[in-house]
C-alpha positions in Angstrom: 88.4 79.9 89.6 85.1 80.8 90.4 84.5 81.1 94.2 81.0 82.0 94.3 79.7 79.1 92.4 81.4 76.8 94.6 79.9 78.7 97.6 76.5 78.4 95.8 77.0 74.8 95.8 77.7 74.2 99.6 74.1 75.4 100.5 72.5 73.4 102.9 68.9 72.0 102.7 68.2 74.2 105.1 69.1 77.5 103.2 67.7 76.1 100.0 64.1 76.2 102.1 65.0 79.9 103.3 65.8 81.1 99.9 61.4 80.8 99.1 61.2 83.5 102.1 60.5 86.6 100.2 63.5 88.8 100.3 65.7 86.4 101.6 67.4 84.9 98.4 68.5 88.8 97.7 70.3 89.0 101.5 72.0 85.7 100.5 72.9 86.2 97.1 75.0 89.4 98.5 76.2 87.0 101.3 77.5 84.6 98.7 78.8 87.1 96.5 80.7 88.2 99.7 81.6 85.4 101.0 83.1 84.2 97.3 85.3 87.5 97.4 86.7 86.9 100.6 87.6 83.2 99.6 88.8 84.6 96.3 91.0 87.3 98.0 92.2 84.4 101.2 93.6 82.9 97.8 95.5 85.9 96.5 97.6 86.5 99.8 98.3 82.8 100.1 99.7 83.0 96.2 101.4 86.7 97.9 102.5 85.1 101.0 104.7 82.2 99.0 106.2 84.8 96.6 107.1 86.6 99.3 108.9 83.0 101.2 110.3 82.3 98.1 112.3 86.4 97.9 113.2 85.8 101.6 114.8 82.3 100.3 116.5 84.4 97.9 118.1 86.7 100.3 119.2 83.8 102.3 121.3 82.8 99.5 122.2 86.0 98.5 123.6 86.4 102.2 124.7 83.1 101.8 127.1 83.5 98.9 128.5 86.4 99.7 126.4 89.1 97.6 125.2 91.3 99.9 125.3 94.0 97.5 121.6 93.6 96.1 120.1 92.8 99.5 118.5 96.3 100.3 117.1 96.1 96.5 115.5 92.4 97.0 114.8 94.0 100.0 112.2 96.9 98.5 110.7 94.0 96.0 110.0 91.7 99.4 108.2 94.9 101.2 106.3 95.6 97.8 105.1 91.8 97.8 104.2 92.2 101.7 102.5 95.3 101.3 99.8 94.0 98.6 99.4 90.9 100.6 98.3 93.2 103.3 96.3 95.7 101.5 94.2 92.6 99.9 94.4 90.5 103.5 92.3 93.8 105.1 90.4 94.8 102.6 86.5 95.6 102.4 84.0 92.8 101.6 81.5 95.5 100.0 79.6 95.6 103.4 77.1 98.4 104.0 75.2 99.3 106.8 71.5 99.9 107.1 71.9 103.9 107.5 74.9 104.1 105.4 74.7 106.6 102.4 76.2 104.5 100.1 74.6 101.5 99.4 76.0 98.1 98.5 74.4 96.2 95.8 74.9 93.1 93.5 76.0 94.6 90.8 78.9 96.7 92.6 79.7 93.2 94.5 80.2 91.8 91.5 82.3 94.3 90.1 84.4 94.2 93.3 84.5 90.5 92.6 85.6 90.6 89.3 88.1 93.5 90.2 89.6 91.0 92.7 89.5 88.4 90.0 92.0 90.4 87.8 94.5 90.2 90.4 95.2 86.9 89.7 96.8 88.3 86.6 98.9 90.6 88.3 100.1 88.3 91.2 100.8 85.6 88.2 102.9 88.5 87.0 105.2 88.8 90.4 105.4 84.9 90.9 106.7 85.0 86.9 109.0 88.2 88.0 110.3 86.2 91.2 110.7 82.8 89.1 113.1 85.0 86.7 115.1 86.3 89.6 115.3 82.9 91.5 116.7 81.6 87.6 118.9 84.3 87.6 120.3 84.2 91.0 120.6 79.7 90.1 123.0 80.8 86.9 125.1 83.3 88.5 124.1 85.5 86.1 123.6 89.4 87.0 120.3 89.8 88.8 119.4 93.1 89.1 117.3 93.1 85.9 115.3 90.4 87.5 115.0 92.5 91.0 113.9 95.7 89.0 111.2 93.4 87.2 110.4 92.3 90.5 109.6 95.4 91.6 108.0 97.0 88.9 105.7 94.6 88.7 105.0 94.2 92.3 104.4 98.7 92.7 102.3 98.1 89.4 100.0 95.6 91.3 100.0 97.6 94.6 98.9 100.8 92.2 96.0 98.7 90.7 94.8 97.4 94.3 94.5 101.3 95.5 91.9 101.5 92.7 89.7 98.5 94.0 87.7 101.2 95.8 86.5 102.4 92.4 84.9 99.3 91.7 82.3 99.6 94.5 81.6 103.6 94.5 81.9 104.2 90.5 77.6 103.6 89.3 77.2 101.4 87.3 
């Protein structure tokens, strides 16, 4: 998926005019870059958001049949999910002020972009996790394999969000 070319392709005739002011096609070429990240990460917590319906389905049933023994532990996967679905919901769009001391440019945005990009790899990674303990849970089989997968995966994806900060303040 790339976000930012399809927010390059939505430009107005308008903005198209505006990008021949000098200096201008800079500003909005870190607007779009921003603007793609934002979309990109919107994306991630909707994936986050249905892995994290689809564990609370699986607690149902767990209530349901009667195993209430692995609750808590689908319980700590679900709060894993929900806590990277949070951390990426309020995270920084590489803004900087006028007077700040660090400056935002291109290249870091795109390097936070790309960051953010990789993530699809890890939330792929819970969604397979949660498809092998929904499987599990379908065939009566034991599931706490599946939840430790669930979350191992889910702390290692929280782990590699709390480094997205690197992305922007490491030079380049």
């Amino acid at each position: 998926m790339d976000f930012q070319q399809d927010v390059r392709g939505a430009r107005s005739g308008l903005e198209r005019l505006a990008s021949k002011i000098p200096g201008y096609l800079g500003y909005k070429e870190k607007e779009t870059r921003r603007e793609a990240d934002r979309l990109l990460r919107q994306h991630l917590v909707a994936q986050l958001d249905e892995e994290r319906r689809r564990l609370v389905d699986i607690q149902r049933r767990m209530v349901d049949s009667g195993g209430l023994r692995m609750l808590d532990d689908v319980d700590r996967a679900l709060i894993k999910v929900q806590k990277l679905s949070d951390m990426i919901r309020t995270a920084s769009y590489g803004y900087a002020g006028l007077f700040d001391a660090i400056k935002v440019k291109e290249v870091q945005l795109d390097a936070l972009y790309q960051f953010d990009n990789q993530m699809l790899e890890k939330v792929e990674a819970i969604r397979d996790a949660v498809s092998a303990l929904a499987a599990a849970q379908d065939a009566n089989e034991d599931v706490r394999p599946a939840i430790d997968q669930v979350i191992a995966v889910a702390e290692e994806a929280n782990i590699r969000w709390r480094e997205r900060e690197n992305a922007i303040t490491t030079e380049t």
